[in-house]
C-alpha positions as CSV (number, residue, x, y, z in Angstrom):
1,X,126.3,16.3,52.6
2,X,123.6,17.5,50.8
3,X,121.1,15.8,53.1
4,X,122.8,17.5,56.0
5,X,122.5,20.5,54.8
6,X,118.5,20.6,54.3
7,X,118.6,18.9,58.0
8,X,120.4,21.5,59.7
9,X,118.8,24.7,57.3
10,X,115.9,24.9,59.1
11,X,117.1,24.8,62.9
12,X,119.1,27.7,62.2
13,X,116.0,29.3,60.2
14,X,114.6,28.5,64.4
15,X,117.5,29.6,66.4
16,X,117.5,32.9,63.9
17,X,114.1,33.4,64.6
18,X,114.0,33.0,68.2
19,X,117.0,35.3,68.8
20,X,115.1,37.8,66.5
21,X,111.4,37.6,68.4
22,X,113.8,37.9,71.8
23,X,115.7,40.4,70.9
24,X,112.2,42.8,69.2
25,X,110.9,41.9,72.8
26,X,113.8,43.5,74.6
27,X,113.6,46.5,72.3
28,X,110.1,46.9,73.2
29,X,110.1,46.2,76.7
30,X,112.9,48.7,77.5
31,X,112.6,51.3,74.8
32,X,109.5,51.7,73.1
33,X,106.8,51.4,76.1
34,X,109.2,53.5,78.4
35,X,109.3,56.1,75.3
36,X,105.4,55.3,74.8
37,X,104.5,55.8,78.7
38,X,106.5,59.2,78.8
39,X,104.9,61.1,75.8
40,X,101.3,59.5,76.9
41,X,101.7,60.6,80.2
42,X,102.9,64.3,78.9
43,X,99.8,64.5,76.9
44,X,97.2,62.7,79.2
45,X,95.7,66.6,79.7
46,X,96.2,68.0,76.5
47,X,98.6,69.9,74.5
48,X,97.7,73.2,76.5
49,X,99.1,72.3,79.2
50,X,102.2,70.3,78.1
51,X,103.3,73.3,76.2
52,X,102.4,75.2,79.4
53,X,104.5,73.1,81.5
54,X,107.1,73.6,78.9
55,X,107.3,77.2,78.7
56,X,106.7,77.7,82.5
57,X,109.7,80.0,84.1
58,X,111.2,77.5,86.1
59,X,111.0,74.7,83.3
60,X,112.7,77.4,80.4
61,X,115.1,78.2,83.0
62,X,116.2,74.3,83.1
63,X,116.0,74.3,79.3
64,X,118.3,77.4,79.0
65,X,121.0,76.0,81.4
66,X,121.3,72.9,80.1
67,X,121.6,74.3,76.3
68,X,124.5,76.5,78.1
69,X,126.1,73.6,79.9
70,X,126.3,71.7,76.0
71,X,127.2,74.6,74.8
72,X,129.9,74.8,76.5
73,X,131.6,71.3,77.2
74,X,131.1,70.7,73.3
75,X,133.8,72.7,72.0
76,X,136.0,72.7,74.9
77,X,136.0,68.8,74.9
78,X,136.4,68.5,71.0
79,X,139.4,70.5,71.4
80,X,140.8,68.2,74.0
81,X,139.5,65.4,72.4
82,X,141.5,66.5,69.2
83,X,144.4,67.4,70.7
84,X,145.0,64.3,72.7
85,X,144.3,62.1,70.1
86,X,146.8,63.3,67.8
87,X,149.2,63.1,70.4
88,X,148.1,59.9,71.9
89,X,148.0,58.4,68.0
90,X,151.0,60.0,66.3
91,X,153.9,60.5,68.8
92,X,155.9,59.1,71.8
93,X,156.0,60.7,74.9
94,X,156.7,60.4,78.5
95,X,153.3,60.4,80.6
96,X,151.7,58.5,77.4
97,X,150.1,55.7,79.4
98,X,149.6,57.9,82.4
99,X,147.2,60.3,80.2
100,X,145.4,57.6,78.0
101,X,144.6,56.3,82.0
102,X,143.1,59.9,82.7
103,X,140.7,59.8,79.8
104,X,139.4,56.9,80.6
105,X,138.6,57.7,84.4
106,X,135.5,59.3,83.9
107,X,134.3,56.0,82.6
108,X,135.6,54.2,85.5
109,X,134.2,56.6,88.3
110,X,130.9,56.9,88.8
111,X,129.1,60.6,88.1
112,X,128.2,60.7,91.9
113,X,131.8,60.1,93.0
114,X,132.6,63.0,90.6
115,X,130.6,65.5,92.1
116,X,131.6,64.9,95.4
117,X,135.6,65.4,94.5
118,X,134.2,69.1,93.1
119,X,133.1,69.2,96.7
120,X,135.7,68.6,98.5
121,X,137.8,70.5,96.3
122,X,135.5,74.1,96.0
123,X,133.0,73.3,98.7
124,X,132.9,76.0,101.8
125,X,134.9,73.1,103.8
126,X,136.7,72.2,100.8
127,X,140.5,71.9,100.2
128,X,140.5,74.9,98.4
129,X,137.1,76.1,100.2
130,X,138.4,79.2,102.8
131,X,140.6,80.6,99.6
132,X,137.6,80.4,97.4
133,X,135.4,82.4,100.3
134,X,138.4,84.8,101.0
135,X,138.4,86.2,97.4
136,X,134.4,86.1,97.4
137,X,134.7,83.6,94.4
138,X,132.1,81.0,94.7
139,X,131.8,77.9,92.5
140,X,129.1,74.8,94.0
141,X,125.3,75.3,93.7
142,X,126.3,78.1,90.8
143,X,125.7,77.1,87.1
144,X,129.7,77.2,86.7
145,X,129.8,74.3,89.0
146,X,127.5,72.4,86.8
147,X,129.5,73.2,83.5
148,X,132.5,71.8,85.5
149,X,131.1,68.7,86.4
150,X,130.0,67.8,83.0
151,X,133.2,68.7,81.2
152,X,134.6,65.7,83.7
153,X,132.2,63.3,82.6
154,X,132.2,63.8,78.8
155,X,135.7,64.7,78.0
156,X,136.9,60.7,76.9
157,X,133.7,61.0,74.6
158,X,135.6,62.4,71.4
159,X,138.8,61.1,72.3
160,X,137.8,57.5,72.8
161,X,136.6,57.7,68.9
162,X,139.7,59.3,67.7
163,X,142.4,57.8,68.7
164,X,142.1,53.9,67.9
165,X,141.2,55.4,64.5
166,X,144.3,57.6,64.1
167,X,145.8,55.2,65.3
168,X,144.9,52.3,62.2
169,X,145.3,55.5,60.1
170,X,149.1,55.5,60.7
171,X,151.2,58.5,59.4
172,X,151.9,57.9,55.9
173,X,149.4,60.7,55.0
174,X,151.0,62.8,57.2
175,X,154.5,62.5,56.6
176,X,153.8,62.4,52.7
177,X,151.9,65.8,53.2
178,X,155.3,67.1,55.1
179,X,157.8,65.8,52.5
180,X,155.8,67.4,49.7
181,X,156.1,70.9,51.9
182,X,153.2,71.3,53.6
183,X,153.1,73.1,57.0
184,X,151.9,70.6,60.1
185,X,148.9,73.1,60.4
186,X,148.0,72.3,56.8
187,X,148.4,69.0,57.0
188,X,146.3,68.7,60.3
189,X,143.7,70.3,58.5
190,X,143.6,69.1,55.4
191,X,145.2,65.5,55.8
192,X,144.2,64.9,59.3
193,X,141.1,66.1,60.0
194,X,139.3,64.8,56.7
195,X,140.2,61.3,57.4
196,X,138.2,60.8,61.2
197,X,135.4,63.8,60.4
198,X,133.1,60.9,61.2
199,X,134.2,59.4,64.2
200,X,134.8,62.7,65.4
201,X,131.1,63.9,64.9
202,X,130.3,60.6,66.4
203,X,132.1,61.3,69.3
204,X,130.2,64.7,69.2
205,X,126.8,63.4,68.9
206,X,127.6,61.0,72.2
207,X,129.2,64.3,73.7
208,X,126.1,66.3,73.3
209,X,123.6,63.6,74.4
210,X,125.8,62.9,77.5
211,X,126.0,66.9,78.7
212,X,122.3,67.5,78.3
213,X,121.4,64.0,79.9
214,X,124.0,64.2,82.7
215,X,122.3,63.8,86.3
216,X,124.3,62.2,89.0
217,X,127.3,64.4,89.2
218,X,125.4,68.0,88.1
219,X,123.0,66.5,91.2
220,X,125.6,67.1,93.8
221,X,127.3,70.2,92.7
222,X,124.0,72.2,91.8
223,X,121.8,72.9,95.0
224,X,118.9,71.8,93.2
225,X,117.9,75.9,93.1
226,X,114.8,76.3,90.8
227,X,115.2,78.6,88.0
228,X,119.1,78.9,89.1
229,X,121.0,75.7,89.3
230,X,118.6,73.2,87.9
231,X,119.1,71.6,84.4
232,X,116.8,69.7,82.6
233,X,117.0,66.3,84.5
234,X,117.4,67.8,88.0
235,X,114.3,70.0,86.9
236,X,112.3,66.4,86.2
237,X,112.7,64.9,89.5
238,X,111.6,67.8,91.7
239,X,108.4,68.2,89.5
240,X,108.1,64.5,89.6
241,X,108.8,64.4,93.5
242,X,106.2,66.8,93.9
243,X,103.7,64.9,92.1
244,X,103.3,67.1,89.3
245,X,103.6,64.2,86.7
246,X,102.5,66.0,83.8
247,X,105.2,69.0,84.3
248,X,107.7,65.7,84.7
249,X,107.3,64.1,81.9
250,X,106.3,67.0,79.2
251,X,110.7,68.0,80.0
252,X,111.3,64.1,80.3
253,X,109.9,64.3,77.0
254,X,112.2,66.8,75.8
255,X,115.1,64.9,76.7
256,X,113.7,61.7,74.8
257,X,113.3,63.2,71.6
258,X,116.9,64.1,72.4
259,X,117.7,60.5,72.5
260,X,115.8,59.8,69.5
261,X,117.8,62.6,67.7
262,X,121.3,61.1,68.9
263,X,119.6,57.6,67.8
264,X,119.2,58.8,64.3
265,X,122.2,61.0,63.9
266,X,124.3,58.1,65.0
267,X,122.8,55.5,62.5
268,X,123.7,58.2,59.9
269,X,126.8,58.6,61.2
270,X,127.7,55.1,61.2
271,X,126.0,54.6,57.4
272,X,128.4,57.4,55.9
273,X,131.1,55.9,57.8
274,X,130.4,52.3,56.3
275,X,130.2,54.0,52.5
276,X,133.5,55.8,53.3
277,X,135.1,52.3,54.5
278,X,133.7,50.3,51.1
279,X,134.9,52.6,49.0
280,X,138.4,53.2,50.1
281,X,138.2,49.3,50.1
C-alpha cells in the first residue's frame, strides 16, 4: 500500500499543478490583460487628460445618473429583498411558488427583452402609451425610465442570498424570542436580522455592482441623450463609437475599479462569513 501511495503522490502533485497553471492562465487571459489594456489605454496621454475626460460635462453627467440610479434601486430592492425572504423562508402562503418564480425571472430574461416590455408598456405606442401622453406624464428616454429598468434586473440580487439561508436558519430563534415576549418587530430586528447581516450585504455588494454596471436593458429605455439619459456604460460606447478611445476607457476605467471594489468587498464578505460559520460550529 505503501508503495502505491508514493506511486500515485506525484501524479496528483501533476494533475494539481496543471489545473493550477490553467486555471492562472484563464485569470490572466480574461481578467488581468482586459483590466491591464483598459487603465493603459486611459493613460496612454497622460493623467491631464484622463482626469479631463473624467470631469468633462457630459462624462459627470453619466457619473451622477448612475450614482442616482444605485442610489435608488439599493434600498428599494433590499426592502423587497427582506421582505420576501422572510416570507418566502418563514411562512406558508398561497402564490408561494408563483412569487419565488417572479424573483427569479430577471435572471431568466435577458436585460434587452426587459427594456423592450418597459416599451411596450410606457412607450408613445405603448399599452399604456396614449394615457401616459394624455396626462403629459412621460417615462422612456427620461432618467426615471432608467431607475425602472434597473430595479427589474437587480431585485432577485438580495433575495436570492436570503432566503436559502433563512431558510437553514429555521425558526427556533424566532419563536423562542416570541415565547419569551418579544414583539415580531423586535425579534426581526434583533433575532433576525443579526443572523443573515452577511449574506444580506453580500447580496448588496452584487446589487450595487449590477445597477451601476447595467447596459442592455437601461440601453433601450434611455435615448442614449448625452448629459440627460446616459449612465456610465451607455456614456462609454458613444465615446468609444466615436473613436474617442481615451474618453472610453478613462469611465470604462471607473467602472473597473468598481469591479475590483465588489471583488474585494465580496472576499471580505465571504471571510467574515466563514469565521461566523467556524465558530458557531
Amino acid at each position: 500500500m505503501r508503495q502505491n501511495h508514493n506511486l500515485i503522490q506525484p501524479k496528483q502533485k501533476w494533475l494539481h499543478g496543471f489545473w493550477l497553471v490553467l486555471a492562472l492562465s484563464f485569470f490572466s487571459l480574461f481578467i488581468l490583460v482586459p483590466l491591464f489594456a483598459v487603465f493603459s489605454n486611459a493613460l496612454s496621454k497622460g493623467w491631464q487628460l484622463y482626469f479631463h475626460s473624467i470631469a468633462e460635462p457630459d462624462a459627470m453627467a453619466s457619473i451622477k445618473l448612475t450614482l442616482l440610479t444605485a442610489a435608488i434601486s439599493i434600498p428599494l430592492n433590499l426592502i423587497f429583498g427582506i421582505a420576501a425572504s422572510w416570507a418566502i423562508a418563514k411562512f406558508d402562503f398561497v402564490g408561494k411558488k408563483f412569487l419565488i418564480t417572479l424573483i427569479d425571472l430577471p435572471f431568466s430574461v435577458s436585460p434587452v427583452i426587459s427594456g423592450m416590455i418597459f416599451v411596450l408598456l410606457f412607450g408613445a405606442q405603448g399599452y399604456l402609451g396614449p394615457w401616459l401622453i394624455a396626462h403629459n406624464v412621460k417615462i422612456i428616454f427620461t432618467p426615471f425610465a432608467i431607475i425602472i429598468a434597473t430595479l427589474f434586473v437587480t431585485f432577485p440580487f438580495v433575495a436570492r442570498e436570503l432566503i436559502p439561508l433563512m431558510e437553514s436558519l429555521g425558526n427556533d430563534q424566532e419563536e423562542a424570542a416570541l415565547t419569551l415576549g418579544a414583539s415580531a418587530w423586535q425579534t426581526f430586528f434583533y433575532v433576525t436580522l443579526p443572523n443573515v447581516k452577511w449574506a444580506l450585504l453580500y447580496g448588496v455588494i452584487l446589487l450595487n455592482a449590477r445597477a451601476m454596471g447595467e447596459f442592455g436593458a437601461v440601453s433601450v429605455v434611455s435615448g442614449h441623450i448625452r448629459g440627460h439619459t446616459n449612465t456610465m456604460p451607455l456614456h462609454v460606447e458613444i465615446l468609444y463609437n466615436e473613436y474617442d478611445f481615451v474618453g472610453a476607457f478613462a469611465v470604462a476605467s471607473l467602472l473597473a475599479l468598481l469591479a475590483l471594489f465588489t471583488i474585494v468587498a465580496k472576499s471580505l464578505v465571504e471571510w467574515k462569513s466563514n469565521i461566523k460559520r467556524e465558530v458557531l460550529a
